[in-house]
Backbone bond lengths (Angstrom), bond angles and torsions (degrees), N, CA, C in turn:
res aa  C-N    CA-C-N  psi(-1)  N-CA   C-N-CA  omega(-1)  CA-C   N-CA-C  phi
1 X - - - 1.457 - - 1.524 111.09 -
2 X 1.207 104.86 2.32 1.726 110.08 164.85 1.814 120.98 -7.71
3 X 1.468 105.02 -79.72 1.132 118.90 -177.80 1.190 124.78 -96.12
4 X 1.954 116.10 30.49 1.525 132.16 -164.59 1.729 88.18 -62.29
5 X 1.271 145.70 -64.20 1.702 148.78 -116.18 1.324 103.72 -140.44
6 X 1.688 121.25 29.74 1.598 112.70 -176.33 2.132 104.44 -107.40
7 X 1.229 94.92 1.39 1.692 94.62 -176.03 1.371 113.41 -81.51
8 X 1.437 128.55 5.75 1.338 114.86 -167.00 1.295 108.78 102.03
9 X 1.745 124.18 165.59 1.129 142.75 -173.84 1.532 105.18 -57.10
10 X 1.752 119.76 -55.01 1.149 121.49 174.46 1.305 127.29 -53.04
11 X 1.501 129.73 -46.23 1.042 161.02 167.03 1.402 99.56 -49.32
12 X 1.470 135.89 -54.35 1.189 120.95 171.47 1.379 143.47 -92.67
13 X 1.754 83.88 14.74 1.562 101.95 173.39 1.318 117.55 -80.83
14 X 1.401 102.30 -24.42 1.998 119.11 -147.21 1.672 72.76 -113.89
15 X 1.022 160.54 -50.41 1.268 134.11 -134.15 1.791 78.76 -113.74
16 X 1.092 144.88 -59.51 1.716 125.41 160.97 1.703 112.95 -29.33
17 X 1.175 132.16 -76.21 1.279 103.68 166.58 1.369 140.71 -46.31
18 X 1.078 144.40 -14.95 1.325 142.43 133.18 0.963 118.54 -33.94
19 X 1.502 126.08 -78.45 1.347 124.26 -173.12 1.821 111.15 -68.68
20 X 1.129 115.24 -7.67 1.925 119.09 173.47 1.436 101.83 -80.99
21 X 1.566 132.74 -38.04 1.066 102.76 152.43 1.800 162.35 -84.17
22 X 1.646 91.31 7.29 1.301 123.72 160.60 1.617 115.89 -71.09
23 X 1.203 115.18 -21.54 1.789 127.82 -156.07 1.960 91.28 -123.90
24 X 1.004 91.30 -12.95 2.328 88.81 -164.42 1.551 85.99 -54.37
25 X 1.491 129.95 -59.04 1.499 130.15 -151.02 2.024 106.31 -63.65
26 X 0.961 77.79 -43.06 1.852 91.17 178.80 1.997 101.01 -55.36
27 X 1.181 97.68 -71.53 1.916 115.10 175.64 1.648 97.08 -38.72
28 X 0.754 117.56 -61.81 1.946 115.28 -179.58 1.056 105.76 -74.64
29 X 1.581 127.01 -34.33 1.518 116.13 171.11 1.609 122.77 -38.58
30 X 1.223 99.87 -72.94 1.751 131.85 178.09 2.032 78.24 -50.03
31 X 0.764 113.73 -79.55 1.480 114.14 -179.35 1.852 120.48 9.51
32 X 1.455 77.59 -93.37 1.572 125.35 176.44 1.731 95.80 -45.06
33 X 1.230 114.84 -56.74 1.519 100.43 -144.48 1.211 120.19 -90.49
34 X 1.942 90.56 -20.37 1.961 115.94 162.25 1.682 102.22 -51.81
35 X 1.639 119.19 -46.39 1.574 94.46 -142.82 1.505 86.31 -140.09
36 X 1.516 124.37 28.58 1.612 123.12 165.34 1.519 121.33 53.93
37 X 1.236 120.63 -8.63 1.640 133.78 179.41 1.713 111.84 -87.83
38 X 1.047 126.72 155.89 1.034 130.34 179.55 1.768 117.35 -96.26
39 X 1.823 73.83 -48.18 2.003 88.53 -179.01 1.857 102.26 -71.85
40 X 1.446 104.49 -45.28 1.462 88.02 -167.33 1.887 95.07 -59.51
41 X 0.883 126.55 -10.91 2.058 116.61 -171.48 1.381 108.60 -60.76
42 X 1.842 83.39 -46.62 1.837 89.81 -172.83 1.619 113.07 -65.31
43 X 1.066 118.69 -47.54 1.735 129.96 169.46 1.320 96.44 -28.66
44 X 1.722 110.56 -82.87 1.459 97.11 -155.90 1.453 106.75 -78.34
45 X 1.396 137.69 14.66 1.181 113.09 151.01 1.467 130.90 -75.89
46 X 1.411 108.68 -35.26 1.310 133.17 163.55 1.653 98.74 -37.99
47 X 0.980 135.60 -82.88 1.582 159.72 172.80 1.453 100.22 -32.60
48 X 1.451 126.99 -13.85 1.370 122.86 -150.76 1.866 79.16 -121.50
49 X 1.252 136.12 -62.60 0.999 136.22 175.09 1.847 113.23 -61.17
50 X 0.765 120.68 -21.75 2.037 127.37 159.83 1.572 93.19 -53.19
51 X 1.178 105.44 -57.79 1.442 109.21 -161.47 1.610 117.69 -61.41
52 X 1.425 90.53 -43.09 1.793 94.26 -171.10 1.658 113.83 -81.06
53 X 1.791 108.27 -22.25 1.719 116.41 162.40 1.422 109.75 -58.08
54 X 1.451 134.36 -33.05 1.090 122.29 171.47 1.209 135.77 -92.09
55 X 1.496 113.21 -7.65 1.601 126.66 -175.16 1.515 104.41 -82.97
56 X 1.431 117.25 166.03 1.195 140.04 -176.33 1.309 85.94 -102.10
57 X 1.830 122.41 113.59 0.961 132.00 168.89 1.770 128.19 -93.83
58 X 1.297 118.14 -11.76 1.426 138.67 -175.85 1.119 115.80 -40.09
59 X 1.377 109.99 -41.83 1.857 130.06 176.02 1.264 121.50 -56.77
60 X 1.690 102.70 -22.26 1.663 104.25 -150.96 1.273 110.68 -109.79
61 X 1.287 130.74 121.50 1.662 156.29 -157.08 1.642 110.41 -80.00
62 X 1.193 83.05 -53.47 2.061 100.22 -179.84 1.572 109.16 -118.75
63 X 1.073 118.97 89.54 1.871 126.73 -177.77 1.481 96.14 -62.16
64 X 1.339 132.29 -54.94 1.519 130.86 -170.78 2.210 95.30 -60.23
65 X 0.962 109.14 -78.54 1.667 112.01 171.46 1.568 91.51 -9.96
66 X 1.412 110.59 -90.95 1.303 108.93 -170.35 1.650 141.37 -51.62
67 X 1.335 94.52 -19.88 1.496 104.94 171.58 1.721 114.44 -67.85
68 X 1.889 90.08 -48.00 1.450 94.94 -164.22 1.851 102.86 -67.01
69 X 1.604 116.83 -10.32 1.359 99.30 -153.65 1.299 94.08 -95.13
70 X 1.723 121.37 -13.71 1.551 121.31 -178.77 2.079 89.86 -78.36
71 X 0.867 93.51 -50.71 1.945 91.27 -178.89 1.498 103.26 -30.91
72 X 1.415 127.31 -58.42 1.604 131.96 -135.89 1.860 72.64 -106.17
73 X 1.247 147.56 -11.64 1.385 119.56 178.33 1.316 106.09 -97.17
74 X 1.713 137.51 -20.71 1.426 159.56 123.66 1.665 100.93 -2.27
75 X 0.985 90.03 -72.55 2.233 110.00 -162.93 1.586 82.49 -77.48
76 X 1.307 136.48 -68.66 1.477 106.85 -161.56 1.420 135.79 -58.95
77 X 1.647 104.70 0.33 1.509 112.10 172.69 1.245 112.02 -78.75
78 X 1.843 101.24 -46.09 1.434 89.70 178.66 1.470 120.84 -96.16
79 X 1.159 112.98 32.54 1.517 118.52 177.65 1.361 97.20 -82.13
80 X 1.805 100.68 -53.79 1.799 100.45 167.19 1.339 123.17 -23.66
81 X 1.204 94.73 -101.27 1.844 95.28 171.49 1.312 123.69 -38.27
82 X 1.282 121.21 -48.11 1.799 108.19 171.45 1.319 114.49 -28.53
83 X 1.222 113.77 -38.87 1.358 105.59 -150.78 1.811 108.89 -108.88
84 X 1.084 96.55 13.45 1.502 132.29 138.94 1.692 119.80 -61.72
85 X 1.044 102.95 -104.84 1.117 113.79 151.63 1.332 131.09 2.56
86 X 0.969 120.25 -55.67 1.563 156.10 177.16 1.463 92.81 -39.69
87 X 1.541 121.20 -61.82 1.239 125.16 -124.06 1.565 97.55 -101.56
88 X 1.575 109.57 -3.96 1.148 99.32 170.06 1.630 101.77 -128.19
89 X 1.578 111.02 61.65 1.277 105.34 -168.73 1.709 83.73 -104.39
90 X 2.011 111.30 157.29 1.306 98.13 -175.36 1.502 105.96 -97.56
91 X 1.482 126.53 139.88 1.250 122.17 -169.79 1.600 122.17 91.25
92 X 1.722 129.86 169.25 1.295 98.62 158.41 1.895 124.48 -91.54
93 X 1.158 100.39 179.76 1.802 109.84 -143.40 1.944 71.98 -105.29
94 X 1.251 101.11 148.86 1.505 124.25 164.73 1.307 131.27 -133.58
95 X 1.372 148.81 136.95 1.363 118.14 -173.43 1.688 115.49 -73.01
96 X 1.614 105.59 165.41 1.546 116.92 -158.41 1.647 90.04 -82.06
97 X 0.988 110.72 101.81 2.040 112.44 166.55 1.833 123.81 -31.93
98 X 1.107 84.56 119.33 1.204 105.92 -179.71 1.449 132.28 -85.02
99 X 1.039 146.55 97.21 1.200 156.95 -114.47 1.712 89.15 -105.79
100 X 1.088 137.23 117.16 1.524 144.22 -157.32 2.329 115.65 -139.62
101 X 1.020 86.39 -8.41 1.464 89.28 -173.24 1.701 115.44 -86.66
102 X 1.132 121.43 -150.98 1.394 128.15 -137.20 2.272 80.90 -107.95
103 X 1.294 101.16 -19.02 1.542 92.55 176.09 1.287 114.55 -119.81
104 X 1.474 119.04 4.73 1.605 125.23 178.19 1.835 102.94 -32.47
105 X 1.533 115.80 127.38 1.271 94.00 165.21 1.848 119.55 -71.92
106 X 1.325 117.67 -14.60 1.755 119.89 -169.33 1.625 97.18 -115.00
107 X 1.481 107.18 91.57 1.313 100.57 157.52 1.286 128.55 -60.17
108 X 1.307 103.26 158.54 1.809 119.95 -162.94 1.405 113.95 -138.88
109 X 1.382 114.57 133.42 1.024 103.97 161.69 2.030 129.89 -63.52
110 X 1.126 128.63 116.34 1.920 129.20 -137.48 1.874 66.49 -114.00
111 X 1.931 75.78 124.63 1.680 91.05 134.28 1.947 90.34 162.64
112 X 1.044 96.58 170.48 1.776 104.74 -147.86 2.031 95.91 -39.81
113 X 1.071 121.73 -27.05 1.050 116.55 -164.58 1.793 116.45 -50.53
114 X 1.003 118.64 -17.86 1.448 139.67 -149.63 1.761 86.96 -124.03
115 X 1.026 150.54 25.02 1.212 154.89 177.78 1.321 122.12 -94.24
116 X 1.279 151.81 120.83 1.459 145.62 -175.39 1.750 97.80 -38.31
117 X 1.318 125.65 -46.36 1.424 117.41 -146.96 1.745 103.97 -90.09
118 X 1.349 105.22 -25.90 1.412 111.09 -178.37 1.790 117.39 -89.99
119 X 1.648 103.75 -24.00 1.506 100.83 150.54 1.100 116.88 -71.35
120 X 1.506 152.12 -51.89 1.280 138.52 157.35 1.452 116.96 -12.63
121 X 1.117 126.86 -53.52 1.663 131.40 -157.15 1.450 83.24 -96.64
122 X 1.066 138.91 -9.39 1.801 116.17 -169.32 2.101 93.88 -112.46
123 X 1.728 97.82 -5.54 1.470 105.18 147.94 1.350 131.46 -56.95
124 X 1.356 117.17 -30.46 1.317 137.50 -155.27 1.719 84.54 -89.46
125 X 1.353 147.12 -49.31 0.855 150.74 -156.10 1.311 131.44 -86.92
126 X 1.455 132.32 117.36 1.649 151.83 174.82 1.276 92.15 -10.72
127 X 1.677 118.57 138.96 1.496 101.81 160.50 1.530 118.16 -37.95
128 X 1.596 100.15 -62.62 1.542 120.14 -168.56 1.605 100.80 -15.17
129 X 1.673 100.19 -82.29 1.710 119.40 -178.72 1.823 109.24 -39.82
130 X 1.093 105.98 -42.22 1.486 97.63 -157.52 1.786 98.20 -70.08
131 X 1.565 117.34 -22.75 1.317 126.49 -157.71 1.723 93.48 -74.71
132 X 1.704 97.55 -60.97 1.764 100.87 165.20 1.028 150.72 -74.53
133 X 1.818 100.22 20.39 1.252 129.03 -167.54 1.888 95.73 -96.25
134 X 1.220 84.14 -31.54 1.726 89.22 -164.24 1.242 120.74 -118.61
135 X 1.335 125.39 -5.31 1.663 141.96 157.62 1.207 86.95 -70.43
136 X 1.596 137.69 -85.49 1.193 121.27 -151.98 1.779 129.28 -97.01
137 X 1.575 108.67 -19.61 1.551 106.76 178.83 1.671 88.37 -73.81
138 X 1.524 146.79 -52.38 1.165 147.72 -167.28 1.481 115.67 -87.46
139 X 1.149 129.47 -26.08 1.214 114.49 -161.56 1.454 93.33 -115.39
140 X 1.327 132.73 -35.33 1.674 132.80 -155.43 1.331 118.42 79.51
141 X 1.150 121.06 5.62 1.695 107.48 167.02 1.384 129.02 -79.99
142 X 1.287 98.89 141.59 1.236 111.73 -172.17 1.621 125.48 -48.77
143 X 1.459 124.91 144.82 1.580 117.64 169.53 1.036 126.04 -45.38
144 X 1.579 118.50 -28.10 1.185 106.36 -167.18 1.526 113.18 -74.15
145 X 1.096 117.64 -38.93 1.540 145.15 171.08 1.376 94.72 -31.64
146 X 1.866 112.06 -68.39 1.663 99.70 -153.59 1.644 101.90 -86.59
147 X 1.219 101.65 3.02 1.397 101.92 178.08 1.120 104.46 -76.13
148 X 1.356 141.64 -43.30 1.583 141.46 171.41 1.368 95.79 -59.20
149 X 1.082 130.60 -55.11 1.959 124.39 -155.34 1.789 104.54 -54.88
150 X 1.647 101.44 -24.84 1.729 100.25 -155.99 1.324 84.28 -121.98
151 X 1.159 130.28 17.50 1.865 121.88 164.47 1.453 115.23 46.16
152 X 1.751 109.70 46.88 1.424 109.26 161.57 1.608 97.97 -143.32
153 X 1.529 104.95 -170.72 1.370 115.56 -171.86 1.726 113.28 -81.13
154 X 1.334 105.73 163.64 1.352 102.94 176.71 1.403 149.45 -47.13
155 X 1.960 96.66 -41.50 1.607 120.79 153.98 1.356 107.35 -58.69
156 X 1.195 118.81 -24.89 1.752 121.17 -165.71 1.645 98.49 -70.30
157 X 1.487 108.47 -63.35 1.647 114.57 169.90 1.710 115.27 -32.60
158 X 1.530 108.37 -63.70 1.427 109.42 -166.57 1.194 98.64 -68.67
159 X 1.073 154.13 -52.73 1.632 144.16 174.37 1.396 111.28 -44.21
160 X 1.360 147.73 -30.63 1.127 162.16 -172.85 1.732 89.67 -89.58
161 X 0.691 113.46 -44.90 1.673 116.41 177.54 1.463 121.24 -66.69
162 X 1.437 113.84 -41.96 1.200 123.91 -163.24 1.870 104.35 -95.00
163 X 1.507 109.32 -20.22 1.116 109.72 141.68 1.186 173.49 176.34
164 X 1.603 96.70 86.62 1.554 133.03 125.06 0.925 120.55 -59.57
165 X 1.456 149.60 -44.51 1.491 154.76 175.05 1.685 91.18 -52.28
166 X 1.183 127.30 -41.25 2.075 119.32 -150.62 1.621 74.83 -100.66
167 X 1.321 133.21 -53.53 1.758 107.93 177.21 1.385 118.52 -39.79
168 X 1.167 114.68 -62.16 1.561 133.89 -161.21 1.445 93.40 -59.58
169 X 1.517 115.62 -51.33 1.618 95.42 -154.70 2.230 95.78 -84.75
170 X 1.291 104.76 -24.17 1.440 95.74 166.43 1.602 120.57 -44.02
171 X 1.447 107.79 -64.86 1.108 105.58 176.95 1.724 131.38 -51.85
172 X 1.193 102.12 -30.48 1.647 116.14 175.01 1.359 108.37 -60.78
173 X 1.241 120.97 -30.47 1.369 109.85 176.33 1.483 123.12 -58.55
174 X 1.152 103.32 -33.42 1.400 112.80 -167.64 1.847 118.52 -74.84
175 X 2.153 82.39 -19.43 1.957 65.60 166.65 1.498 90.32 -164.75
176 X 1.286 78.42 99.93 1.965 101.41 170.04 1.611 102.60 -63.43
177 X 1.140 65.62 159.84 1.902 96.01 -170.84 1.980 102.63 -72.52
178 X 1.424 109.64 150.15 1.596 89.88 175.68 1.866 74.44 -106.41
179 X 2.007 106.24 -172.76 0.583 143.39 -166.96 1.748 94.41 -95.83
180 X 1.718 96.60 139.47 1.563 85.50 170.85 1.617 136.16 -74.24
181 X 0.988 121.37 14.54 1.529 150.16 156.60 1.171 126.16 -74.39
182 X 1.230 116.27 -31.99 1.615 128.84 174.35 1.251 100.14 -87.98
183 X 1.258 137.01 -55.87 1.445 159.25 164.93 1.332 119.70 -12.88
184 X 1.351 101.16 -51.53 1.287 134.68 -149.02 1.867 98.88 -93.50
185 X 1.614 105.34 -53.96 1.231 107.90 171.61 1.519 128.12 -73.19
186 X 1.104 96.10 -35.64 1.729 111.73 175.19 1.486 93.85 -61.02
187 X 1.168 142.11 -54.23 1.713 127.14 -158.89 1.628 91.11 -68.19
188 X 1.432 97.62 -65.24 1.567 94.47 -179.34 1.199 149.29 -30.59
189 X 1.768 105.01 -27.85 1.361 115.96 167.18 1.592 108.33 -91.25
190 X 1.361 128.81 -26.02 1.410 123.89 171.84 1.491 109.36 -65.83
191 X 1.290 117.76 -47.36 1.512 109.08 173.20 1.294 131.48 -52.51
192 X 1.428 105.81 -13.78 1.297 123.56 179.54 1.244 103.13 -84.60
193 X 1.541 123.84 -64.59 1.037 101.66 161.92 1.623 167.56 -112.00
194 X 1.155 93.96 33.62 1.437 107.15 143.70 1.231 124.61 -65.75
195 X 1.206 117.86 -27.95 1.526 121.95 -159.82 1.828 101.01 -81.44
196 X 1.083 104.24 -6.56 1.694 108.97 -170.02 1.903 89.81 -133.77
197 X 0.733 160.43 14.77 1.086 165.74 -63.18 1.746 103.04 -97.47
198 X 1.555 108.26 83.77 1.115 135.75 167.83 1.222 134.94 -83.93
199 X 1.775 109.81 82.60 1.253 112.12 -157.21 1.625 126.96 -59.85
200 X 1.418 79.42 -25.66 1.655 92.33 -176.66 1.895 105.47 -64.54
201 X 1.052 105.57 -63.78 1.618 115.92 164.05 1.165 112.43 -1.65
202 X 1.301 106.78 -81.07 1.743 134.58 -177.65 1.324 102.78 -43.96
203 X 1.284 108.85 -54.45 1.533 94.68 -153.20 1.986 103.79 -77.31
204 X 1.536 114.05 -23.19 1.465 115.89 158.16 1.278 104.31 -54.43
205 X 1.109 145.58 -52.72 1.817 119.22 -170.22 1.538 120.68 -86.80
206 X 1.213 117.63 24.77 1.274 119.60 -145.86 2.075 96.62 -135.05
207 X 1.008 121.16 90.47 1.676 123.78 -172.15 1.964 95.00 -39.06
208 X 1.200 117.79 137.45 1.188 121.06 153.33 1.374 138.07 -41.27
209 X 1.442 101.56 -23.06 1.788 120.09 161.93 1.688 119.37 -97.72
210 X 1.083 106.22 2.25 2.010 108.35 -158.26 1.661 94.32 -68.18
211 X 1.166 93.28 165.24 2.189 110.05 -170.00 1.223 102.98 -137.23
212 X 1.282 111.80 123.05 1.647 138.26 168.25 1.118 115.37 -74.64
213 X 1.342 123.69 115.20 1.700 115.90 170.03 1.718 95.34 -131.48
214 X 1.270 98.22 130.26 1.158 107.95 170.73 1.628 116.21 -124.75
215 X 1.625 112.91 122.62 1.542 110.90 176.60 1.136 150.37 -97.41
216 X 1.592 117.85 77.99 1.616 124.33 -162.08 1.567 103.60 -71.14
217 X 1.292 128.10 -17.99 1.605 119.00 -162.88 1.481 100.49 43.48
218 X 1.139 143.11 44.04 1.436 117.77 156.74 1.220 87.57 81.18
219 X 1.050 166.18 155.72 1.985 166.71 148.88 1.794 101.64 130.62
220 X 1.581 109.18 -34.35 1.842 89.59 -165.03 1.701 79.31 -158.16
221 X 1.821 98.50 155.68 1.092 114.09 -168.78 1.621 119.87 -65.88
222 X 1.204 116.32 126.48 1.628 114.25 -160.61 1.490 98.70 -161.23
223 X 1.627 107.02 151.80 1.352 144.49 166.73 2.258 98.37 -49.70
224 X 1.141 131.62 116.60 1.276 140.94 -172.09 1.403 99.52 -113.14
225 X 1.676 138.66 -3.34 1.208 139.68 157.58 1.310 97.21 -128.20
226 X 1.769 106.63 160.24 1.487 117.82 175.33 1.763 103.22 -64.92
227 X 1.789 116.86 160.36 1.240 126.86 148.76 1.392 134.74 -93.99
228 X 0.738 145.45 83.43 1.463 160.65 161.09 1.428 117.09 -37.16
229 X 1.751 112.72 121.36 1.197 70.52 167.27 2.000 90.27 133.62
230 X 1.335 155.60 73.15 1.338 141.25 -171.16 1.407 99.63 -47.80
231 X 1.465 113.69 -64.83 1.944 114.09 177.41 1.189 130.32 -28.46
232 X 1.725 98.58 -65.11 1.321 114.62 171.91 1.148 108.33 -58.04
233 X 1.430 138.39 -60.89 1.256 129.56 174.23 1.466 124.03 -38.17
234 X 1.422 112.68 -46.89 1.932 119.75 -173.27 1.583 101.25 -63.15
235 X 1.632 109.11 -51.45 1.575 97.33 173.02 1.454 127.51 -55.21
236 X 1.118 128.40 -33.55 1.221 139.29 -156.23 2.084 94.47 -86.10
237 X 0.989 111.04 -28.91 1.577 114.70 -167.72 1.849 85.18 -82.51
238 X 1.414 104.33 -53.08 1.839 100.92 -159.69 1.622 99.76 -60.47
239 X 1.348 102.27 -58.29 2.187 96.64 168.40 1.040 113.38 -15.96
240 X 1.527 122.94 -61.93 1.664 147.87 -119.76 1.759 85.11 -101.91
241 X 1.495 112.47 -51.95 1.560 106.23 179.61 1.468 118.13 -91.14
242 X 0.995 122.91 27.84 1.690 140.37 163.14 0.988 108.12 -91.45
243 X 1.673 124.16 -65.17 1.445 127.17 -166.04 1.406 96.08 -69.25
244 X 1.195 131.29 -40.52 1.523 118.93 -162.22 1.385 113.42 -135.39
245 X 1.717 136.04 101.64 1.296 139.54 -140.61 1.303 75.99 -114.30
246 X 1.883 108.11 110.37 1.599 110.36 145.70 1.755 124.40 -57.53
247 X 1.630 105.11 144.47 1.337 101.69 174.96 1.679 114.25 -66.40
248 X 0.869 141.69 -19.50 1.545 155.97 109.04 1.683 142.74 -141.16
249 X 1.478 108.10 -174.64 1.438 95.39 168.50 1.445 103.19 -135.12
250 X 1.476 100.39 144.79 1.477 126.39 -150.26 1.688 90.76 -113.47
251 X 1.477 114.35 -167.26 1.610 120.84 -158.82 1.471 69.80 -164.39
252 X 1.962 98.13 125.44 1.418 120.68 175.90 2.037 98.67 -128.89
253 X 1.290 120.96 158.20 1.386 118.81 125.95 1.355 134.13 -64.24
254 X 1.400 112.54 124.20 1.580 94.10 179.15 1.835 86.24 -143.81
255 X 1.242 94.36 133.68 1.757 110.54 176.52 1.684 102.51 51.10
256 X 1.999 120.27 48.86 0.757 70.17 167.64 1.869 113.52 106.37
257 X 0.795 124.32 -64.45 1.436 140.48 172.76 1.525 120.52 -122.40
258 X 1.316 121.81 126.03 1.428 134.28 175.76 1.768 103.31 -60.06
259 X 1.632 99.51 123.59 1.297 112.44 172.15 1.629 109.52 -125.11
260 X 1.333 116.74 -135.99 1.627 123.00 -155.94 1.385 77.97 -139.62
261 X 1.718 102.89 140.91 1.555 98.29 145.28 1.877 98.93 -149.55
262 X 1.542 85.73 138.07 1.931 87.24 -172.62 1.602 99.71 -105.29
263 X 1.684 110.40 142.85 1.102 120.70 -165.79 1.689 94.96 -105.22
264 X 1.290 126.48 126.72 1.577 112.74 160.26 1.923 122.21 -129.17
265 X 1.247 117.12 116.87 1.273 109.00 -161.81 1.093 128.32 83.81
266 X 1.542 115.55 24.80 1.675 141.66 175.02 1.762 90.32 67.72
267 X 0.909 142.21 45.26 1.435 144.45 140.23 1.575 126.22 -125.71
268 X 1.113 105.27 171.21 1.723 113.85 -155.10 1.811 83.00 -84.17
269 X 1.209 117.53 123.05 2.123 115.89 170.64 1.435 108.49 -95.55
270 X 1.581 118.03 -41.50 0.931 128.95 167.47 1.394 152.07 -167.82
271 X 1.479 134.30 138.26 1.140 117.88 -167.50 2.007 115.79 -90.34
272 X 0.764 107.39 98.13 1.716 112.00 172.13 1.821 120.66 -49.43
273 X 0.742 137.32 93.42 1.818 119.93 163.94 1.473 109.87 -99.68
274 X 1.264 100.51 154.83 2.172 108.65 -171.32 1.330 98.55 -121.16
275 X 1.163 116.83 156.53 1.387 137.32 175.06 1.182 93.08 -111.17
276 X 1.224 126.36 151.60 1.935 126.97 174.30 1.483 91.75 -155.50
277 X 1.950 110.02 134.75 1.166 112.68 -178.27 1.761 73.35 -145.39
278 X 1.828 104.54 142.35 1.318 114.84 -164.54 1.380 135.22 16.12
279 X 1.544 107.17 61.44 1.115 91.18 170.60 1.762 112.58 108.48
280 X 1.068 114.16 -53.79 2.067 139.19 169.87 1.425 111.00 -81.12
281 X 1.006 86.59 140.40 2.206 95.66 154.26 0.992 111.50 -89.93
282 X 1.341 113.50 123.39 1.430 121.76 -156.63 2.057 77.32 -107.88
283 X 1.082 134.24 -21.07 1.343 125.59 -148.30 1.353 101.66 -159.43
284 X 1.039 125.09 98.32 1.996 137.69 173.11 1.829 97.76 -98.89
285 X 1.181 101.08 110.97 1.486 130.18 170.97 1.295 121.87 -64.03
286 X 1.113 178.88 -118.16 1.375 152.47 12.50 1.202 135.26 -124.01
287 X 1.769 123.60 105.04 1.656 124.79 -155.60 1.788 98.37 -83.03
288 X 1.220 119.54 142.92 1.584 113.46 -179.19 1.871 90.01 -134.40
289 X 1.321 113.75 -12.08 1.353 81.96 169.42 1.052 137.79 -133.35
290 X 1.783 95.86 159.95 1.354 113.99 -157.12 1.230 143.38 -30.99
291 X 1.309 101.40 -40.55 1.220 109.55 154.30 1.876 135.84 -61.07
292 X 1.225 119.01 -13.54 0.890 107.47 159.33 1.697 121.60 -117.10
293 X 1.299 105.68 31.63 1.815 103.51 149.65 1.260 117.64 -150.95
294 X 1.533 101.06 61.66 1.986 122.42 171.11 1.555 83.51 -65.74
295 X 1.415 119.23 -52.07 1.498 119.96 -131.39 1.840 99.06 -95.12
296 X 1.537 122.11 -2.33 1.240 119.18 -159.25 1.931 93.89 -89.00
């Protein structure tokens, strides 16, 4: 990229956009996975490309490095406050689904990181960690980089690294990934039965311990404590699909992994994601609000 920014203002407008849309998926990547929103991704990418049309780029060796490190210093402000925010969110908070398949309009860089269950656990985490959680276990940039973004020293980064890495991978233990084959059948047989509303069904795919969270934010009718509980849970779904018969439920990617999404009144009601540990859903997901599936 030697001679990327020597043609003039024009010249480095047209040859920066080129390469911004080679780098856009990475910029929303770091985005997305810092702050679980979809809309805030697009913002600060938007905000991230303002930035780089006006900068003097001539200096700069690695344009993606630099994009992603203005992205992750963007998201760590408002990671701050998010997590503010947070605390007076109504209900519990889930991340906004991410549209991941073969027609997603916002490509992404895909791999578990971007997953409902692995943003949860990178919930659990300090801004600081979560920032150097994902510049460098996901992205590969260097310390020195996030060491400037988070205004400490270099050892300061790798300690912040090293642990978030022993959170993250603690928590992973606890709920391995299934195979997309298991995945695949397990939704399939729940869709089934729900769709006939077979209590008995339900409560076979459903671990005797698994937890319901469902996320209205205050906007649409929803569960404001977790469910506990496969039983409790199977009843609570067959109620839930009595009073209100989706026109159907469809099979989306979301983060990455095939989930549920039920349509009611020719609109999207909700997107479902499962956790499955041997075999069970150990963890039934479900975002209901509106606000976070304008964009699905």
């Amino acid at each position: 990229m030697g001679n990327r920014h020597t043609s003039g203002p024009s010249g480095q407008e047209d040859t920066l956009g080129a390469e911004w849309e080679m780098h856009r998926p990475a910029v929303f990547g770091v985005a997305y996975r810092l702050l679980g929103s979809v809309a805030d991704a697009e913002d600060v990418a938007q905000d991230v490309w303002l930035r780089a049309a006006g900068a003097d780029l001539r200096k700069v060796d690695d344009l993606r490095a630099w994009l992603v490190t203005v992205a992750a210093r963007r998201s760590y402000d408002i990671l701050k406050s998010a997590r503010l925010r947070r605390a007076s969110y109504v209900g519990p908070w889930l991340p906004e689904p991410l549209l991941t398949g073969p027609d997603a309009s916002e490509p992404v860089l895909v791999d578990e990181s971007v997953s409902a269950a692995m943003l949860l656990i990178m919930e659990e985490l300090s801004p600081p960690e979560r920032v150097v959680f994902v510049l460098h276990d996901v992205f590969g940039v260097e310390f020195g980089r996030i060491a400037e973004v988070l205004d400490i020293s270099v050892p300061g980064a790798r300690q912040l690294a090293s642990r978030a890495r022993r959170r993250v991978a603690k928590a992973k233990q606890s709920m391995p990934q299934a195979p997309k084959a298991e995945r695949e059948r397990l939704l399939a047989a729940f869709r089934a039965a729900y769709e006939s509303g077979d209590l008995a069904g339900l409560v076979s795919l459903l671990h005797p311990d698994a937890v319901y969270v469902t996320d209205g934010g205050g906007k649409a009718a929803a569960a404001r404590k977790l469910i506990h509980g496969g039983e409790r849970i199977a009843e609570v779904m067959v109620r839930v699909g009595r009073q209100w018969r989706p026109d159907r439920i469809g099979f989306v990617e979301v983060g990455g992994e095939l989930a549920l999404v039920f349509y009611r009144q020719g609109r999207v009601y909700s997107v479902d994601t499962v956790q499955i540990t041997d075999g069970l859903i150990t963890a039934y997901r479900r975002v209901i609000n509106p606000d976070k599936l304008s964009h699905v």
